[in-house]
Kinemage of the C-alpha trace (Angstrom):
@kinemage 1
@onewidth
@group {chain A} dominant
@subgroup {mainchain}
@vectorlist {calphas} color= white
{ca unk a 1} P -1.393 4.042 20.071
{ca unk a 2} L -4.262 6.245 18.911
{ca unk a 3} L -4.660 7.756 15.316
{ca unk a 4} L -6.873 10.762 13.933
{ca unk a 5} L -9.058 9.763 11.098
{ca unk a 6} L -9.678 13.015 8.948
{ca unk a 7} L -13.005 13.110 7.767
{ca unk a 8} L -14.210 15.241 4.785
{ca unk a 9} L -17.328 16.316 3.091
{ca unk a 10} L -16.546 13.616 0.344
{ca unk a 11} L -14.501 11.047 2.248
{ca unk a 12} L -15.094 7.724 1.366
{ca unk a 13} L -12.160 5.406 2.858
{ca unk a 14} L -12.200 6.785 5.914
{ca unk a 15} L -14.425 3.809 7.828
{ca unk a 16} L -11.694 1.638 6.106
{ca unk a 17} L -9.187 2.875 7.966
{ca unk a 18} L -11.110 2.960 11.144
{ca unk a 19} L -11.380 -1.011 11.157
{ca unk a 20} L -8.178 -1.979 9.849
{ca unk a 21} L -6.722 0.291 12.797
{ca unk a 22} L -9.081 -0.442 15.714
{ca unk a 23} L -10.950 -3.657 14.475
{ca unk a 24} L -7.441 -5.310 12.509
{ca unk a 25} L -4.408 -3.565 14.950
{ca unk a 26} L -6.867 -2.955 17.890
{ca unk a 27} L -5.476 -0.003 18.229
{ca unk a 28} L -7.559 3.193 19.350
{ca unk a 29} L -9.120 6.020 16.781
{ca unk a 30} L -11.430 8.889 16.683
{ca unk a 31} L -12.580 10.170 13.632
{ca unk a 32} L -11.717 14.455 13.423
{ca unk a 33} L -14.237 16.695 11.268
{ca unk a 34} L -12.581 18.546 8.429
{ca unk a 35} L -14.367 21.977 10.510
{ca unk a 36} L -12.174 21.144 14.031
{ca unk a 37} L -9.790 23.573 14.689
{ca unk a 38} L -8.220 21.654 17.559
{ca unk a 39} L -6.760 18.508 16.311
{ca unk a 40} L -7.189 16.137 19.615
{ca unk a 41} L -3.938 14.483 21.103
{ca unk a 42} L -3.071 11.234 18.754
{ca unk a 43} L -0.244 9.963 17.758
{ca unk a 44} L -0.625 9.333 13.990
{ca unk a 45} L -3.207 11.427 12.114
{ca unk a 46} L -4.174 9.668 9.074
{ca unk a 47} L -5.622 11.562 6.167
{ca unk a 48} L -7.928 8.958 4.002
{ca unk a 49} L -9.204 8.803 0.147
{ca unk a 50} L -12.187 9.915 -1.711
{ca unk a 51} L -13.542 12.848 -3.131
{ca unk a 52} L -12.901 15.864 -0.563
{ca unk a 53} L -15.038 18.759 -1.276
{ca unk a 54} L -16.279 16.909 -4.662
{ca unk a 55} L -12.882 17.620 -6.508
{ca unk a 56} L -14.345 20.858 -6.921
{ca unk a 57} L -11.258 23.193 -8.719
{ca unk a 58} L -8.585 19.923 -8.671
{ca unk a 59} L -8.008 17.413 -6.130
{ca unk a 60} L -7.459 18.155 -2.599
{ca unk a 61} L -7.361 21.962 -3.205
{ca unk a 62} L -9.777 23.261 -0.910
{ca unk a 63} L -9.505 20.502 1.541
{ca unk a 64} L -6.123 21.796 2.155
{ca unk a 65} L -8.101 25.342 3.348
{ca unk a 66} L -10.044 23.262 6.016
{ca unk a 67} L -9.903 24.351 9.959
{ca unk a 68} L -8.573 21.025 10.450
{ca unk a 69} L -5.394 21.132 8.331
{ca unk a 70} L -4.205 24.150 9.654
{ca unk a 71} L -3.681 21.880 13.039
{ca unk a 72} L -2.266 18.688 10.821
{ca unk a 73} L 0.806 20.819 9.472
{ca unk a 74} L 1.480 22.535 12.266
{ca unk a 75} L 1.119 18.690 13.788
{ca unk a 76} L 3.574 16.819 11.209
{ca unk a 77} L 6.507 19.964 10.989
{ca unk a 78} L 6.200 19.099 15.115
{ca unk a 79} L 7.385 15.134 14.161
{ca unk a 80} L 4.028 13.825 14.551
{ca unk a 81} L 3.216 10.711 11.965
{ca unk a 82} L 1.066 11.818 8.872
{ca unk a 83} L -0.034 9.277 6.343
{ca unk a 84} L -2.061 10.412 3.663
{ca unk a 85} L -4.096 7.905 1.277
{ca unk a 86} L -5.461 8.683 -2.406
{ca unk a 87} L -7.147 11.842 -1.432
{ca unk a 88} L -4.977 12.305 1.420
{ca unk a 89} L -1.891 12.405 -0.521
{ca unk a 90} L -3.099 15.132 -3.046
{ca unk a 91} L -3.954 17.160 -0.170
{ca unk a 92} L -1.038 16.837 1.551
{ca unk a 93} L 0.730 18.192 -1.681
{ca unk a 94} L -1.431 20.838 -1.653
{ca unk a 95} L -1.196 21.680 1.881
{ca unk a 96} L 2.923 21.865 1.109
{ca unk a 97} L 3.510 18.624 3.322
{ca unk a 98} L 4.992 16.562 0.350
{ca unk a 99} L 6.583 18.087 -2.801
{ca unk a 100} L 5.158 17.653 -6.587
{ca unk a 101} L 1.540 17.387 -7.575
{ca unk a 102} L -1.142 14.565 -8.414
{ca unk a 103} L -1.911 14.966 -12.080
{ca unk a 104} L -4.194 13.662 -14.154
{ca unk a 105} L -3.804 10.121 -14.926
{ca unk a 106} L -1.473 9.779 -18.281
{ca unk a 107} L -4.699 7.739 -20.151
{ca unk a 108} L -7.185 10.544 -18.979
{ca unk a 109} L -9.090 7.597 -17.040
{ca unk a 110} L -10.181 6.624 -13.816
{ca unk a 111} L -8.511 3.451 -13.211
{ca unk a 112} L -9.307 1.203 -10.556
{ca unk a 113} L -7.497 -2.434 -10.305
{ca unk a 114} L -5.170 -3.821 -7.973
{ca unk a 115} L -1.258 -2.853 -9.097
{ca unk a 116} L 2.058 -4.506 -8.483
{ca unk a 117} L 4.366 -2.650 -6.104
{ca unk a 118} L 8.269 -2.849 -4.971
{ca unk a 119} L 8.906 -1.551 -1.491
{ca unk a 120} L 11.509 1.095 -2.336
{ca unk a 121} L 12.671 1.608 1.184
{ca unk a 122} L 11.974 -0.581 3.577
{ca unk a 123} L 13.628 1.301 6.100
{ca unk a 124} L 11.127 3.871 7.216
{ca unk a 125} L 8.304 4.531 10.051
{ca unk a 126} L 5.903 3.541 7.396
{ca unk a 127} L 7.678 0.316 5.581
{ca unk a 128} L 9.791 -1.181 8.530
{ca unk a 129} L 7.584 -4.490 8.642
{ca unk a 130} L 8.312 -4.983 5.241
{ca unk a 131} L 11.360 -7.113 3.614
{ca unk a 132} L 13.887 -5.156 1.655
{ca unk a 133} L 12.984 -5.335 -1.756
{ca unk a 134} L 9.583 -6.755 -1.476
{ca unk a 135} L 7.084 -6.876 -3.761
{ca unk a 136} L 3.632 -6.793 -2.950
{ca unk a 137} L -0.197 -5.965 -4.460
{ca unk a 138} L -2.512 -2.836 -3.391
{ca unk a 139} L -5.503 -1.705 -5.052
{ca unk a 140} L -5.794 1.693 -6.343
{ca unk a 141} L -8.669 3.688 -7.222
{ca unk a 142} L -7.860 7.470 -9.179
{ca unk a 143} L -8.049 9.471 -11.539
{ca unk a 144} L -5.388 12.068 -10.876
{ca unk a 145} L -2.389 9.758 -9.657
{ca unk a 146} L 0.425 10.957 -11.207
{ca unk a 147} L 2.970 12.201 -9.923
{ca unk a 148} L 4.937 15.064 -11.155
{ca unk a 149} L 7.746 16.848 -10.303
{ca unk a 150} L 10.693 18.882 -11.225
{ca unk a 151} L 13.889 16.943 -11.940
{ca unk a 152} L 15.352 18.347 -8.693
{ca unk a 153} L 12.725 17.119 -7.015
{ca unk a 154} L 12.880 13.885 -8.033
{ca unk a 155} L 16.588 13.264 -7.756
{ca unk a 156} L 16.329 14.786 -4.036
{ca unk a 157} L 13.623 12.325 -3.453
{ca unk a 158} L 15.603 9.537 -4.679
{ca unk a 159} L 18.909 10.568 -3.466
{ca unk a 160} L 17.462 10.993 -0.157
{ca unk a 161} L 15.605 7.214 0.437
{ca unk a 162} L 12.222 9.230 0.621
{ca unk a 163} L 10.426 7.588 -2.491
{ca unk a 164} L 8.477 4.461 -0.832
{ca unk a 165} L 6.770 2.928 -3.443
{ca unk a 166} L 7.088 2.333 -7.169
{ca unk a 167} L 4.668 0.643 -9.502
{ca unk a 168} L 6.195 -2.625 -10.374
{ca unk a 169} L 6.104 -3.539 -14.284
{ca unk a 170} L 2.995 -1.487 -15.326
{ca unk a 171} L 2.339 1.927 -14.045
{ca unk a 172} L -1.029 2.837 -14.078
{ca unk a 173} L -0.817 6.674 -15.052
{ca unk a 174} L 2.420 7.531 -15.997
{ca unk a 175} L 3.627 8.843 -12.983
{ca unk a 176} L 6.920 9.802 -12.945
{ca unk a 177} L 9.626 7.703 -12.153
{ca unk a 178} L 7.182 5.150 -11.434
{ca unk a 179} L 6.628 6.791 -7.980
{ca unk a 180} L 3.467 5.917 -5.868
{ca unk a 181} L 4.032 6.881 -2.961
{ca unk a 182} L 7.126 9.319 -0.753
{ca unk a 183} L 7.960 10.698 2.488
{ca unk a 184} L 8.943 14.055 3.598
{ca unk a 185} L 12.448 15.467 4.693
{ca unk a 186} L 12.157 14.387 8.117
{ca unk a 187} L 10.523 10.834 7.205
{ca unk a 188} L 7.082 11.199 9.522
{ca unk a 189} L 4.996 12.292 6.684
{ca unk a 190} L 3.822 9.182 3.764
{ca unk a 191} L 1.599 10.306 0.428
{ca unk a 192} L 0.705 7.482 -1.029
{ca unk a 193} L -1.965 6.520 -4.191
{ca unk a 194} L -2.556 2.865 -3.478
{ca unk a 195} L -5.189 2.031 -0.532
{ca unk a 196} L -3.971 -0.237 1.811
{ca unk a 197} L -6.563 0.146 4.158
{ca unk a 198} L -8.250 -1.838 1.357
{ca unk a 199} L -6.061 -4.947 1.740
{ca unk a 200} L -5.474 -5.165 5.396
{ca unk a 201} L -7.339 -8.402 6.221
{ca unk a 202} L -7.369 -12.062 5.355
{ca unk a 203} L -11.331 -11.656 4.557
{ca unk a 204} L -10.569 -9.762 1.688
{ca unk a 205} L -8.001 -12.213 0.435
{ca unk a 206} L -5.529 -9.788 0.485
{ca unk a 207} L -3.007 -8.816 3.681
{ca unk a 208} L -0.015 -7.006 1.788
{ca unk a 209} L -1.210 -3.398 2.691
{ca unk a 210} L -1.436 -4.442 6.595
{ca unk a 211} L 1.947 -3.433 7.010
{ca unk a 212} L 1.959 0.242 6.602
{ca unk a 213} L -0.567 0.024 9.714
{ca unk a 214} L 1.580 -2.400 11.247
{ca unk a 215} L 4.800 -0.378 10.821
{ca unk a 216} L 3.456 2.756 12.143
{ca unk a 217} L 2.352 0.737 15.954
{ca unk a 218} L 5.135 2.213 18.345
């Protein structure tokens, strides 16, 4: 399997995901400027955290303008896999992939700890290596994580199985409904705030995000 690592004037998680997916899975990966405006063939594109274009008007706004995004939508309305990390997941809002918006964090703060998370559906392209119901721990590292959106929105997402992960116990900035992270319609497309590229590997004491990565392998 071969994934697309976006990479971004700003990008800072994207050599994480590089070695959990060729280094952890060995899987292949090729890293795609944000100024390509022909995505190459992969099978899974993933679009990683950081700072894209220095948060410069709100996050993920002008990444979501890039050459390269005009090929990732096009890419993920076609059925192709799309998982979007931190970063990736506000500009995969913006870019209309995923419904709502990343806010703000409730406390005004940049937070950065490792959270408690339920698997809300474990039944997904993203989750599948999970166990229902399970309960694991991610680091997460934002200031504008929380989610928001209308109450249509929300009972669609919930109605439909496409929220994937809550914050279990605390939330960290009041995102609604305790949502971190949700799919699209057709279930190819994963926002998510936490970073499991950042707790993919026993060195790091921490294996609960490998997964995701895991999940995705077809």
């Amino acid at each position: 399997m071969k994934f697309g690592i976006l990479v971004f004037p700003g990008s800072n998680c994207d050599w994480d995901s590089y070695n959990v997916v060729t280094k952890v899975l060995k899987q292949k990966a090729q890293f795609v400027w944000h100024k390509e405006s022909k995505l190459p063939k992969v099978d899974c594109v993933i679009v990683p955290g950081g700072f894209s274009y220095g948060d410069h008007l709100r996050t993920g706004a002008i990444a979501r303008f890039s050459p390269i995004m005009k090929e990732v939508v096009p890419f993920a309305k076609a059925g192709g896999r799309v998982l979007g990390i931190c970063n990736g997941f506000q500009i995969l809002t913006e870019s209309g992939l995923l419904p709502g918006v990343l806010m703000r964090n409730r406390d005004l703060k940049f937070v950065c700890e490792t959270v408690s998370l339920k698997v809300a559906n474990h039944r997904t392209a993203f989750t599948k290596k999970y166990e229902r119901g399970a309960r694991i721990r991610i680091p997460i590292a934002h200031g504008e994580g929380n989610y928001f959106a209308d109450e249509e929105t929300l009972n669609r997402l919930e109605g439909e199985g496409r929220v994937a992960f809550r914050y279990d116990g605390v939330n960290p900035n009041g995102s609604q409904r305790d949502i971190a992270g949700i799919m699209n319609e057709n279930g190819n497309v994963l926002g998510m705030m936490p970073h499991p590229e950042r707790c993919s590997e026993k060195i790091l004491g921490n294996e609960d995000g490998r997964k995701v990565f895991e999940s995705l392998i077809m």
